[in-house]
mmCIF file of the protein (N, C-alpha, C, O) and its ligand, coordinates in Angstrom:
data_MODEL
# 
_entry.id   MODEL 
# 
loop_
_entity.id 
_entity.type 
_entity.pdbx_number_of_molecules 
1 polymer     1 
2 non-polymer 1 
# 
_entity_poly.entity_id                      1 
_entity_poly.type                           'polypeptide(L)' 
_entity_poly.nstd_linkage                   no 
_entity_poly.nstd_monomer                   no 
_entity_poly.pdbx_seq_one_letter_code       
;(UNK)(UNK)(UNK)(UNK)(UNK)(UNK)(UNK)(UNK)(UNK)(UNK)(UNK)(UNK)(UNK)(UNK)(UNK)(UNK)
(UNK)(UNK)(UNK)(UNK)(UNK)(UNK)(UNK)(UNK)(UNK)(UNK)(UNK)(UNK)(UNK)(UNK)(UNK)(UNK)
(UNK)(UNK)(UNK)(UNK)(UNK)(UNK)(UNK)(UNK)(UNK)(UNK)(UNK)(UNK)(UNK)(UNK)(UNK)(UNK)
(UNK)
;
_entity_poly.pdbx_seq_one_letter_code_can   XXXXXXXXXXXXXXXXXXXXXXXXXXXXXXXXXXXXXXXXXXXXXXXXX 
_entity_poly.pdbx_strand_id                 A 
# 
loop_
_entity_poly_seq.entity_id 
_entity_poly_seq.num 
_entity_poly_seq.mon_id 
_entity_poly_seq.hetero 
1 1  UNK n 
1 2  UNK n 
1 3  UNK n 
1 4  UNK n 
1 5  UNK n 
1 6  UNK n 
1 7  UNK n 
1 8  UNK n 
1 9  UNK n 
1 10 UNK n 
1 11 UNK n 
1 12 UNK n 
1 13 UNK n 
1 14 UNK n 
1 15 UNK n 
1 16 UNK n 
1 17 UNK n 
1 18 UNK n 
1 19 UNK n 
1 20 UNK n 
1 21 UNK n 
1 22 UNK n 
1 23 UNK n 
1 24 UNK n 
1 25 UNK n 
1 26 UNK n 
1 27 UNK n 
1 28 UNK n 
1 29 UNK n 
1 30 UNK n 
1 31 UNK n 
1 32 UNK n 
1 33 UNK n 
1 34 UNK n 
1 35 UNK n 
1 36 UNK n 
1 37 UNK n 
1 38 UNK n 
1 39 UNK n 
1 40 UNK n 
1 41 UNK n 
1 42 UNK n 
1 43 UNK n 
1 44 UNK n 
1 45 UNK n 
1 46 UNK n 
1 47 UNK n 
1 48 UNK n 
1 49 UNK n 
# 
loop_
_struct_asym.id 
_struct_asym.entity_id 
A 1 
B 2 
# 
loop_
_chem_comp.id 
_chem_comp.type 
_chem_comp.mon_nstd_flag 
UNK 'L-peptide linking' . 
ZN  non-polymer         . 
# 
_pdbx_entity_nonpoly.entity_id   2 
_pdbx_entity_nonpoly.name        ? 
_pdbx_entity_nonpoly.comp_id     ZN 
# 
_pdbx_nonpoly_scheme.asym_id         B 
_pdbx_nonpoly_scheme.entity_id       2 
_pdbx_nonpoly_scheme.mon_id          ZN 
_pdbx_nonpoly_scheme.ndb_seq_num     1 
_pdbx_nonpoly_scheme.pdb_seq_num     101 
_pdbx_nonpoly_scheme.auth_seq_num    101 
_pdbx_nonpoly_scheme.pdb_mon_id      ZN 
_pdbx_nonpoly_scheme.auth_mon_id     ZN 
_pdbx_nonpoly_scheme.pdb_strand_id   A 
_pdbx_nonpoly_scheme.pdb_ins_code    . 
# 
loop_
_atom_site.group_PDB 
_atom_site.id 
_atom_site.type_symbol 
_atom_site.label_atom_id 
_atom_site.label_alt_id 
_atom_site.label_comp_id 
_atom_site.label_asym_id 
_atom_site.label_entity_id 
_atom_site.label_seq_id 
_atom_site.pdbx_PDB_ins_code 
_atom_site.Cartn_x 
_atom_site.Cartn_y 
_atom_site.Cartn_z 
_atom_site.occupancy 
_atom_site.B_iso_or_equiv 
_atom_site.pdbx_formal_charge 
_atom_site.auth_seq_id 
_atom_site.auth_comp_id 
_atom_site.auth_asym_id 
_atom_site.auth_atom_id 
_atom_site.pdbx_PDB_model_num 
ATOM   1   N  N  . UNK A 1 1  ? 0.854   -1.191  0.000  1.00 0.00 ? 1   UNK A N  1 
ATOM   2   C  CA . UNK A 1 1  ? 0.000   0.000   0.000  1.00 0.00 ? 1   UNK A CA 1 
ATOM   3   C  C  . UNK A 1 1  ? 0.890   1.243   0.000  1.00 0.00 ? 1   UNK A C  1 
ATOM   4   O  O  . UNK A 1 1  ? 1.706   1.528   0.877  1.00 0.00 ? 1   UNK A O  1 
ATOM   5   N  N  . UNK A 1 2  ? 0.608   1.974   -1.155 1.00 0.00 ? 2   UNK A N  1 
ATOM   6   C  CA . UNK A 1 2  ? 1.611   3.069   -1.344 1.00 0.00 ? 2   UNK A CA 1 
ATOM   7   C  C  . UNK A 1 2  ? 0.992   4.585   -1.790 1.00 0.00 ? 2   UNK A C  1 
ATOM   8   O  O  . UNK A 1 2  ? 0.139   4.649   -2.674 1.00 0.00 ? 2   UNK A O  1 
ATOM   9   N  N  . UNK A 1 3  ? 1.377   5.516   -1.263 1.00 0.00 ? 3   UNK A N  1 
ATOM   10  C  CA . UNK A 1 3  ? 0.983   6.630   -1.731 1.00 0.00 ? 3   UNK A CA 1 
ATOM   11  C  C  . UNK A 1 3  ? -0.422  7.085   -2.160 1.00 0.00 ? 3   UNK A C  1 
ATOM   12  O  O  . UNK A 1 3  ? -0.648  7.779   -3.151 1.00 0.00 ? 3   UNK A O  1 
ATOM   13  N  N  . UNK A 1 4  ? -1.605  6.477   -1.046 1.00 0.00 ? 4   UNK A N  1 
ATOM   14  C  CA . UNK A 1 4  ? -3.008  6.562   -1.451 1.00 0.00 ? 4   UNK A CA 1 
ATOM   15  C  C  . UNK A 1 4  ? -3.508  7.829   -0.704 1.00 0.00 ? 4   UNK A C  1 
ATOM   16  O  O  . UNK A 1 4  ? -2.983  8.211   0.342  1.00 0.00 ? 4   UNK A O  1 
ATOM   17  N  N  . UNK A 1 5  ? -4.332  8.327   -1.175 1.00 0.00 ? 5   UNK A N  1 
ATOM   18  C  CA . UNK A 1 5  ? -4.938  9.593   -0.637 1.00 0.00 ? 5   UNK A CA 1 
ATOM   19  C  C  . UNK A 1 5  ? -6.022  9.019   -0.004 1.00 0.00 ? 5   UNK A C  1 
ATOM   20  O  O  . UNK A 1 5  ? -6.425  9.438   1.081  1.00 0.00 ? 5   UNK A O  1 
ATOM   21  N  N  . UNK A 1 6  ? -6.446  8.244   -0.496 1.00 0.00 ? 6   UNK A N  1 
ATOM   22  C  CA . UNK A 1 6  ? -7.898  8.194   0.300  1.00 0.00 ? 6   UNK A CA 1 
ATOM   23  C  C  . UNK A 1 6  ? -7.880  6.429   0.622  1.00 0.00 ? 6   UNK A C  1 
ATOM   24  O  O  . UNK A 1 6  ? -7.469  5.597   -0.188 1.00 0.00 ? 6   UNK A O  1 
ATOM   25  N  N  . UNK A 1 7  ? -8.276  6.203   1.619  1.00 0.00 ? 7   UNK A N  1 
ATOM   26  C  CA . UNK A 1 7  ? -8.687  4.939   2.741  1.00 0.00 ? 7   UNK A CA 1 
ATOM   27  C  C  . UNK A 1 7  ? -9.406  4.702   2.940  1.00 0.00 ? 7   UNK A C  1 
ATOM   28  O  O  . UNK A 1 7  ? -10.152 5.510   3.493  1.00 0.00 ? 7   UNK A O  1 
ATOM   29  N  N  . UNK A 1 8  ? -9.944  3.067   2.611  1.00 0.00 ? 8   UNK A N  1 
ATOM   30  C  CA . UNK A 1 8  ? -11.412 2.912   2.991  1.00 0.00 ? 8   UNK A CA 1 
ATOM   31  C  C  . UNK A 1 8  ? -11.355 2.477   4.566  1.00 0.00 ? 8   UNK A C  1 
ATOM   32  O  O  . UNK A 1 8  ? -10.199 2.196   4.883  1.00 0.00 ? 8   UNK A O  1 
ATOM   33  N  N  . UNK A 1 9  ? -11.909 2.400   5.200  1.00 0.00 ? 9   UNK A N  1 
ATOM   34  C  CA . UNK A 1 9  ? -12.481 1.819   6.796  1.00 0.00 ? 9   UNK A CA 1 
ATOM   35  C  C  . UNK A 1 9  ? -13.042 0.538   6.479  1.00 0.00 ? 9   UNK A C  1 
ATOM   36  O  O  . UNK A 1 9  ? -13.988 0.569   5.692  1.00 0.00 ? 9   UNK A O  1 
ATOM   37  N  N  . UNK A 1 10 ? -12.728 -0.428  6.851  1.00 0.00 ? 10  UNK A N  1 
ATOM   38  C  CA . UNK A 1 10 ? -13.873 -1.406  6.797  1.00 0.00 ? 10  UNK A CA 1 
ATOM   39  C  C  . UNK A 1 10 ? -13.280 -2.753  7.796  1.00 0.00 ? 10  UNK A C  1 
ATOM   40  O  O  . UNK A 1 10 ? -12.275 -2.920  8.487  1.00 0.00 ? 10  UNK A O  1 
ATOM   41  N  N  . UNK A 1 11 ? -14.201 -3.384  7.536  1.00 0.00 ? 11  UNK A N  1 
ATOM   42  C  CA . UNK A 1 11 ? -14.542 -4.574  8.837  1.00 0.00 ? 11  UNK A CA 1 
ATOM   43  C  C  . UNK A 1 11 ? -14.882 -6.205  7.968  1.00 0.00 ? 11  UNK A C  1 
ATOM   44  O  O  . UNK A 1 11 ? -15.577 -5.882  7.004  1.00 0.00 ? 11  UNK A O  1 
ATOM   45  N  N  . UNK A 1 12 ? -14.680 -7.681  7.939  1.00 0.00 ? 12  UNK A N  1 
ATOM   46  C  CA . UNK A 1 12 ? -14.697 -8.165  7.402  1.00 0.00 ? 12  UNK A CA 1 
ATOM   47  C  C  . UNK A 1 12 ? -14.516 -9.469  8.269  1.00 0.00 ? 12  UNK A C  1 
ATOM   48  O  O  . UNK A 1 12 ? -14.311 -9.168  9.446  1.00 0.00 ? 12  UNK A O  1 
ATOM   49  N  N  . UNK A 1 13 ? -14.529 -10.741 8.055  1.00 0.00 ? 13  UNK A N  1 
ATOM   50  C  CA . UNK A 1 13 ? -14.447 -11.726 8.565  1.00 0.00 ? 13  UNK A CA 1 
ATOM   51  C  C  . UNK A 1 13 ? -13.911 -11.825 9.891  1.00 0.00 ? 13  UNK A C  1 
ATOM   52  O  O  . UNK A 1 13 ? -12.869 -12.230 10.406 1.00 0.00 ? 13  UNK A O  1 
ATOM   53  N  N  . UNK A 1 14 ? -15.797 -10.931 10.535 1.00 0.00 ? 14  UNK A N  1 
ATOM   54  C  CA . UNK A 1 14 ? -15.660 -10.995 11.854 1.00 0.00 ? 14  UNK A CA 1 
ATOM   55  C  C  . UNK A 1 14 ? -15.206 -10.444 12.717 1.00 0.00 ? 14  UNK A C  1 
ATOM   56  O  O  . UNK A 1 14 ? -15.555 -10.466 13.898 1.00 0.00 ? 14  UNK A O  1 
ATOM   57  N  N  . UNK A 1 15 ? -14.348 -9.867  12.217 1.00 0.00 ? 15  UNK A N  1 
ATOM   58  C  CA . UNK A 1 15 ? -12.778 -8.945  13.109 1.00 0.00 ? 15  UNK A CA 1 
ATOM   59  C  C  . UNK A 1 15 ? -13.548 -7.857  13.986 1.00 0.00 ? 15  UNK A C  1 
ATOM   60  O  O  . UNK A 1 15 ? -14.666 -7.393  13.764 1.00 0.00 ? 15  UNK A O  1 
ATOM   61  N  N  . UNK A 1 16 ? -12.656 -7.553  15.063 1.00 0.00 ? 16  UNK A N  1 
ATOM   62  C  CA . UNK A 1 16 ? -13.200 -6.657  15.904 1.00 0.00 ? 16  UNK A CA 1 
ATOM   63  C  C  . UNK A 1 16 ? -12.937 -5.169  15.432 1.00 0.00 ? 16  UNK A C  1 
ATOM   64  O  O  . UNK A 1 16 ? -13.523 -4.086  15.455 1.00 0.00 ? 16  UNK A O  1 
ATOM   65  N  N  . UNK A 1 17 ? -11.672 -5.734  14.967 1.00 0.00 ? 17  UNK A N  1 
ATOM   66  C  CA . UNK A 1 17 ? -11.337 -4.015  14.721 1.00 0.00 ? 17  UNK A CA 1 
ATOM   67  C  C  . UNK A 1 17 ? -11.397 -3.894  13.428 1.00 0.00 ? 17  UNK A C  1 
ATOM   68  O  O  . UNK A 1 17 ? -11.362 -4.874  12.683 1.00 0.00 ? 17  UNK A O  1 
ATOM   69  N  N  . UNK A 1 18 ? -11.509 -2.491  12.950 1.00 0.00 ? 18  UNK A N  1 
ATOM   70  C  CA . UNK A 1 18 ? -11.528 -1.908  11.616 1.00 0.00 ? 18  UNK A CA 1 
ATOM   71  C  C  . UNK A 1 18 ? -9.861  -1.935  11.290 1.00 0.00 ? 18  UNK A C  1 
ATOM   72  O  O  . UNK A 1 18 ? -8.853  -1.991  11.994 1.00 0.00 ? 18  UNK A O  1 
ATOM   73  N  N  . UNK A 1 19 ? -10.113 -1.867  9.928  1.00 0.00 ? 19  UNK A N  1 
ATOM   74  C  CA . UNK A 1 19 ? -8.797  -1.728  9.178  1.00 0.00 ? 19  UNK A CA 1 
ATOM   75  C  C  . UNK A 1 19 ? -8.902  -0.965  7.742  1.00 0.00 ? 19  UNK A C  1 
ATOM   76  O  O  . UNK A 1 19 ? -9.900  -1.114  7.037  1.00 0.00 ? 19  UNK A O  1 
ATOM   77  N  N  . UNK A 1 20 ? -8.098  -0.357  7.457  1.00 0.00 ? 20  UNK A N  1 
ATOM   78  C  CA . UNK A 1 20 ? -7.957  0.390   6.381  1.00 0.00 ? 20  UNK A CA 1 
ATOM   79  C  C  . UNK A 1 20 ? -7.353  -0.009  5.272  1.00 0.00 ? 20  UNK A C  1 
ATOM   80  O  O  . UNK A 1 20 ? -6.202  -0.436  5.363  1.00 0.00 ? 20  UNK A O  1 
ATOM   81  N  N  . UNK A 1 21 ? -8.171  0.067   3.686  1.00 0.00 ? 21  UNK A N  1 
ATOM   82  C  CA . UNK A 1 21 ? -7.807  -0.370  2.547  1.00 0.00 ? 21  UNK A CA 1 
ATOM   83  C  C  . UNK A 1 21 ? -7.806  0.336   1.742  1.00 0.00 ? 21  UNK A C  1 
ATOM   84  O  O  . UNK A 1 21 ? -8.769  1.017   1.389  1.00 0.00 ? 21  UNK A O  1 
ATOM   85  N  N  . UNK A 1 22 ? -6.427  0.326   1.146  1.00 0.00 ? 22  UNK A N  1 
ATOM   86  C  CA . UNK A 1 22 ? -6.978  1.154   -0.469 1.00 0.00 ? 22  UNK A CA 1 
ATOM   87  C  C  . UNK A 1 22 ? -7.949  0.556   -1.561 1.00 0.00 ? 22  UNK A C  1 
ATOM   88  O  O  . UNK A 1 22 ? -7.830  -0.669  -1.536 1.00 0.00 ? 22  UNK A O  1 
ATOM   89  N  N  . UNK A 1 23 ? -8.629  0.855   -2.266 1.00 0.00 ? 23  UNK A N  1 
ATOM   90  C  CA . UNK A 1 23 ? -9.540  0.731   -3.480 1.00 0.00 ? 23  UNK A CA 1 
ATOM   91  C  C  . UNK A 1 23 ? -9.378  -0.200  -3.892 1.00 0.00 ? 23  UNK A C  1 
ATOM   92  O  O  . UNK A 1 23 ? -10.483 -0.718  -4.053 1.00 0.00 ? 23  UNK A O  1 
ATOM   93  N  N  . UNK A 1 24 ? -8.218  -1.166  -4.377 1.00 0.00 ? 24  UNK A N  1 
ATOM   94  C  CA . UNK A 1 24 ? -8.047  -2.266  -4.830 1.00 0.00 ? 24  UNK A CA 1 
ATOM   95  C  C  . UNK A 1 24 ? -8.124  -3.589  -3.557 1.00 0.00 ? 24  UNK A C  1 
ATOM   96  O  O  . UNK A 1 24 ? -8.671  -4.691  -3.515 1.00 0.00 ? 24  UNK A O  1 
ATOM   97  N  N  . UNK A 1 25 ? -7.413  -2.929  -2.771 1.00 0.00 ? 25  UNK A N  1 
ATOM   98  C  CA . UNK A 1 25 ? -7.949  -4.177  -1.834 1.00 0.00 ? 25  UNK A CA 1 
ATOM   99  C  C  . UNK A 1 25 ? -9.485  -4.270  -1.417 1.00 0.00 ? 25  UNK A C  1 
ATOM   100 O  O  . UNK A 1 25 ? -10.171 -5.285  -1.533 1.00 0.00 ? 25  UNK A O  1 
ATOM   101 N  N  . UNK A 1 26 ? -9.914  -3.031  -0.910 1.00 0.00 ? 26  UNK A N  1 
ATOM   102 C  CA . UNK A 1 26 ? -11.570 -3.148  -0.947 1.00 0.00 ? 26  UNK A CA 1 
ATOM   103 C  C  . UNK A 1 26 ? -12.045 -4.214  -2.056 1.00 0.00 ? 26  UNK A C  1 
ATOM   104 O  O  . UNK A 1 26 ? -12.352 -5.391  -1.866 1.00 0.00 ? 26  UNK A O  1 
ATOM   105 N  N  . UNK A 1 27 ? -12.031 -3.747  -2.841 1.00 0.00 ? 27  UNK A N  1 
ATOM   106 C  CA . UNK A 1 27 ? -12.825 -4.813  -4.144 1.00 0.00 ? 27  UNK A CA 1 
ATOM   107 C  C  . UNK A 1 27 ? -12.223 -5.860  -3.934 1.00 0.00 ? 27  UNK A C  1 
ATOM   108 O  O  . UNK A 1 27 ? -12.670 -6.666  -4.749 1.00 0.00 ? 27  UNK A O  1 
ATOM   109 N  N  . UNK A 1 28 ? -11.435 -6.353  -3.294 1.00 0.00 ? 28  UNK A N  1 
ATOM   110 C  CA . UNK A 1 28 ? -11.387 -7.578  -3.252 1.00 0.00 ? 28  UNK A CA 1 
ATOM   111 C  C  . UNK A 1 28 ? -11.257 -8.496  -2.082 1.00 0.00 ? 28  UNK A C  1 
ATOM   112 O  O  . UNK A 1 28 ? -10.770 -9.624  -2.165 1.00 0.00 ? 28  UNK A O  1 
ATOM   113 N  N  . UNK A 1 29 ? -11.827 -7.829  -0.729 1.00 0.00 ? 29  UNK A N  1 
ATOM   114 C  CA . UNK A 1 29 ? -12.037 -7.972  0.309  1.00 0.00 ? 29  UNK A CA 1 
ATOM   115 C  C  . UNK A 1 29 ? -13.619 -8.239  -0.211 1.00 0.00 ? 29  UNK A C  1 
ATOM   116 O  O  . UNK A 1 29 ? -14.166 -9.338  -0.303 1.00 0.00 ? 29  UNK A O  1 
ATOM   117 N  N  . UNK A 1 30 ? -14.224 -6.856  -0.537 1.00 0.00 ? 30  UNK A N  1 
ATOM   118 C  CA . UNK A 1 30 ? -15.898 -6.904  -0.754 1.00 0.00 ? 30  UNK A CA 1 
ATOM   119 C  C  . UNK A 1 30 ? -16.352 -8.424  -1.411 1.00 0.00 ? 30  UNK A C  1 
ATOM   120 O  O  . UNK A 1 30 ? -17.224 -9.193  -1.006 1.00 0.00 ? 30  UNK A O  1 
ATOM   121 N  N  . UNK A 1 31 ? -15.411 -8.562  -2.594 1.00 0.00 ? 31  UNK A N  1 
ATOM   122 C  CA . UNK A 1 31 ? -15.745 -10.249 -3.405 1.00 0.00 ? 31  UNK A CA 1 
ATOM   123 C  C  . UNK A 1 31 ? -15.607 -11.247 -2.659 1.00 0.00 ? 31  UNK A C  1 
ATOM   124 O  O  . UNK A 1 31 ? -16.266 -12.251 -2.928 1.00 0.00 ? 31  UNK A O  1 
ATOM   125 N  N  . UNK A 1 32 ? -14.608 -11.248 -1.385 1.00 0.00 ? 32  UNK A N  1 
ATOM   126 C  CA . UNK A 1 32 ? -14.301 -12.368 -0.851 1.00 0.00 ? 32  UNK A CA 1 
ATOM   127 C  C  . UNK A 1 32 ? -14.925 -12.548 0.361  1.00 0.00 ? 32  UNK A C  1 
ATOM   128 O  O  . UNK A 1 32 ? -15.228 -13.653 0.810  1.00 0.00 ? 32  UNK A O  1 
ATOM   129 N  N  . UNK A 1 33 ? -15.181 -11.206 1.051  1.00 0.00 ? 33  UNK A N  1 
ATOM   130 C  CA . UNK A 1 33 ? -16.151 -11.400 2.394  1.00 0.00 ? 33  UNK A CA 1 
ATOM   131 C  C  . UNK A 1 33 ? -17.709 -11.079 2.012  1.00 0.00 ? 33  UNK A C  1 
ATOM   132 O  O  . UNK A 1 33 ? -18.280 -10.488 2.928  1.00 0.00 ? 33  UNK A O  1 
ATOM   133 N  N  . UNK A 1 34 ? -18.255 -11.250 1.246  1.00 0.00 ? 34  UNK A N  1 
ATOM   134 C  CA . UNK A 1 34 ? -19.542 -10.680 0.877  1.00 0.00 ? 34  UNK A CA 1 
ATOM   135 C  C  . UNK A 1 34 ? -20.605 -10.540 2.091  1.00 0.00 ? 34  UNK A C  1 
ATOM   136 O  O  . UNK A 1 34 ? -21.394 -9.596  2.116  1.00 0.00 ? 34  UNK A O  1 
ATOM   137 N  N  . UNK A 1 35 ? -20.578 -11.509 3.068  1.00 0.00 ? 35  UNK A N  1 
ATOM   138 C  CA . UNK A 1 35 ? -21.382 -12.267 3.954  1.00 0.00 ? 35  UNK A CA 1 
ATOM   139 C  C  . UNK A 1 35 ? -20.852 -10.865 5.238  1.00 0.00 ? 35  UNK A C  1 
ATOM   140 O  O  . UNK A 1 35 ? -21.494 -10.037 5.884  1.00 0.00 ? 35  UNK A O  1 
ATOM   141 N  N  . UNK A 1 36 ? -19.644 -11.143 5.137  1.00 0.00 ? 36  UNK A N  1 
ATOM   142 C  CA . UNK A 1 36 ? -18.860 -10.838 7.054  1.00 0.00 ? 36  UNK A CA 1 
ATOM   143 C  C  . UNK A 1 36 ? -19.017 -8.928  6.596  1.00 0.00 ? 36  UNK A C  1 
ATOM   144 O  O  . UNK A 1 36 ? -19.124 -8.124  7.521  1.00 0.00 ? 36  UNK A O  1 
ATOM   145 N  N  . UNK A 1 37 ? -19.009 -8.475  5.245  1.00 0.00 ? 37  UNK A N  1 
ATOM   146 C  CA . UNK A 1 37 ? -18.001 -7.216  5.027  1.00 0.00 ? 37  UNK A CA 1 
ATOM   147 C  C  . UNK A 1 37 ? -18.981 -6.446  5.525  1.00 0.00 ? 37  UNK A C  1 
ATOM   148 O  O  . UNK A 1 37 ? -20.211 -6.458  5.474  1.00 0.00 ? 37  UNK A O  1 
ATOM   149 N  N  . UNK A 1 38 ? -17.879 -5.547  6.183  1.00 0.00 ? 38  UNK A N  1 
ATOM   150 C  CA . UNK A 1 38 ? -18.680 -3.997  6.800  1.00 0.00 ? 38  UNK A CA 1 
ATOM   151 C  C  . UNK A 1 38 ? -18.130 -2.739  6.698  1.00 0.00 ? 38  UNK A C  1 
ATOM   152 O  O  . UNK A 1 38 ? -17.192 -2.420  7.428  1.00 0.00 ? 38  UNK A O  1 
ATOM   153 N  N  . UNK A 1 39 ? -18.703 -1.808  5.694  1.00 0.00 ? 39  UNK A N  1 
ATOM   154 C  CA . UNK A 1 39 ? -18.161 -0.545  5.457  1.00 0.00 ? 39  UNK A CA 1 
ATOM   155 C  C  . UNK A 1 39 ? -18.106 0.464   6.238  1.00 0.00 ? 39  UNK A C  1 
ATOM   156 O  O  . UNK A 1 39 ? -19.243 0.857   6.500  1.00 0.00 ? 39  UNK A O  1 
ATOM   157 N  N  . UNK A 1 40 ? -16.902 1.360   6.974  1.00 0.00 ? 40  UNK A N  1 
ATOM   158 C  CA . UNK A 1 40 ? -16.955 2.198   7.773  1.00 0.00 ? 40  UNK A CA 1 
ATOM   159 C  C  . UNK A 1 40 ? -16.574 3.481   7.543  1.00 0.00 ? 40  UNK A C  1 
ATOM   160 O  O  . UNK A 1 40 ? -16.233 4.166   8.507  1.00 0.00 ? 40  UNK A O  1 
ATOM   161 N  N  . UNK A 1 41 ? -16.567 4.135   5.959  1.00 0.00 ? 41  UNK A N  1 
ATOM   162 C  CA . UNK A 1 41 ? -16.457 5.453   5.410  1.00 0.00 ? 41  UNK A CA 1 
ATOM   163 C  C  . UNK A 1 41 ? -14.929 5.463   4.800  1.00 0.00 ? 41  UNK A C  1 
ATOM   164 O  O  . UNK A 1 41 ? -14.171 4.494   4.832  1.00 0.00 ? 41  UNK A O  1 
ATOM   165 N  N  . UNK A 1 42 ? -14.633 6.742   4.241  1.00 0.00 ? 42  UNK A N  1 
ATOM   166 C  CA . UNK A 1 42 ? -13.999 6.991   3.758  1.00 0.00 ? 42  UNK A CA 1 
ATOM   167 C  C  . UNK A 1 42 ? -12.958 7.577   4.559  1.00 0.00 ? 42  UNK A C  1 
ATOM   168 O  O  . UNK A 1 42 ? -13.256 8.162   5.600  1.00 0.00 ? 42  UNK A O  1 
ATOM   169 N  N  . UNK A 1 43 ? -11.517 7.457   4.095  1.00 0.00 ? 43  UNK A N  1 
ATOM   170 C  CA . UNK A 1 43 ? -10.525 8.804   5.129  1.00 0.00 ? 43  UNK A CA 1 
ATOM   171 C  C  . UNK A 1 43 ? -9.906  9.257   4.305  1.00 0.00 ? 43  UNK A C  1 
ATOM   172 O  O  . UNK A 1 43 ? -9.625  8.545   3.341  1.00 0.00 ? 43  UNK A O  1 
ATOM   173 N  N  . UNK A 1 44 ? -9.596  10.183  4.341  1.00 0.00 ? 44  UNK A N  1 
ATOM   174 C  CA . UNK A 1 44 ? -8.925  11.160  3.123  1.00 0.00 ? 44  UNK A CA 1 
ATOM   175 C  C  . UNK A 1 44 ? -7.372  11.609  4.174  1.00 0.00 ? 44  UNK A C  1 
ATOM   176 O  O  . UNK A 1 44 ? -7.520  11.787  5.383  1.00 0.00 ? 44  UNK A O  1 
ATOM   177 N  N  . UNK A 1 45 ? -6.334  11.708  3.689  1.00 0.00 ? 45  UNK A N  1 
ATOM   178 C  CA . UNK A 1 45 ? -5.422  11.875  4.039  1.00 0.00 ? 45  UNK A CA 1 
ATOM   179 C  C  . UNK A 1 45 ? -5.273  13.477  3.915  1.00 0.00 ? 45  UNK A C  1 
ATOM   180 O  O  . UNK A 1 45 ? -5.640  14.229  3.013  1.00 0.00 ? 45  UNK A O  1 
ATOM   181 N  N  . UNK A 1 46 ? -4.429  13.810  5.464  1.00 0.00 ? 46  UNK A N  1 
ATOM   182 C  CA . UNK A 1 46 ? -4.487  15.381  5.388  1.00 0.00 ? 46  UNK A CA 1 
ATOM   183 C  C  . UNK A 1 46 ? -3.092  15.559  4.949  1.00 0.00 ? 46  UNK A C  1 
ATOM   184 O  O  . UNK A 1 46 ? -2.064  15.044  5.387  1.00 0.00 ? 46  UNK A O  1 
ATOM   185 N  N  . UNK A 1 47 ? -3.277  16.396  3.993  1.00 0.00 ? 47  UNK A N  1 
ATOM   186 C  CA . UNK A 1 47 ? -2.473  17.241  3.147  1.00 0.00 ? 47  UNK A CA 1 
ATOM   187 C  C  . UNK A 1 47 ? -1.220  18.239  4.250  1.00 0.00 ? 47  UNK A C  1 
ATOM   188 O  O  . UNK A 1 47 ? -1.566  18.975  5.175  1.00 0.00 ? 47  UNK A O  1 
ATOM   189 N  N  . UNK A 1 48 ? -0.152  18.049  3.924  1.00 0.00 ? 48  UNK A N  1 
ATOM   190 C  CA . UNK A 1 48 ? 0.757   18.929  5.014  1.00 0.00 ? 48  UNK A CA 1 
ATOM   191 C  C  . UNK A 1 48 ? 0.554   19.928  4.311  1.00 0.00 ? 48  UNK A C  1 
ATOM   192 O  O  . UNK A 1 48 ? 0.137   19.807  3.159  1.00 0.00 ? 48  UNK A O  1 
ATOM   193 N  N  . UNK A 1 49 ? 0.897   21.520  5.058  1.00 0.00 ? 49  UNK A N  1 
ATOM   194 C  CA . UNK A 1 49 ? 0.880   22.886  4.240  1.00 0.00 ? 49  UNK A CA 1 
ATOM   195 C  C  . UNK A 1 49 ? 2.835   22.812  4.225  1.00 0.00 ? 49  UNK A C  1 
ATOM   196 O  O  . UNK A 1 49 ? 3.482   23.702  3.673  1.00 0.00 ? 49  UNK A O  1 
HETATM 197 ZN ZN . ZN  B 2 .  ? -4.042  -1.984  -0.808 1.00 0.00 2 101 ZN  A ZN 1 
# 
């Protein structure tokens, strides 16, 4: 996982805790946990000034 701006939240086979995916792993978490998966928003990475 490299250089992503934005992070999904999500929850999946059961797990207690949330974990964060970029876009490609989502889609393929979503295909593989269809049953367990749980979406918990978006995070956008803050920008340094
Ligand atoms: Zn990833």
């Amino acid at each position: 996982m490299a250089n992503y701006n934005v992070l999904y939240r999500c929850r999946y086979d059961m797990a207690k805790t949330w974990c964060f995916l970029c876009e490609q792993c989502l889609k393929k978490i979503k295909n593989e946990y269809q049953e367990s998966y749980q979406y918990g928003g978006t995070w956008k990475a803050v920008k340094k000034k």
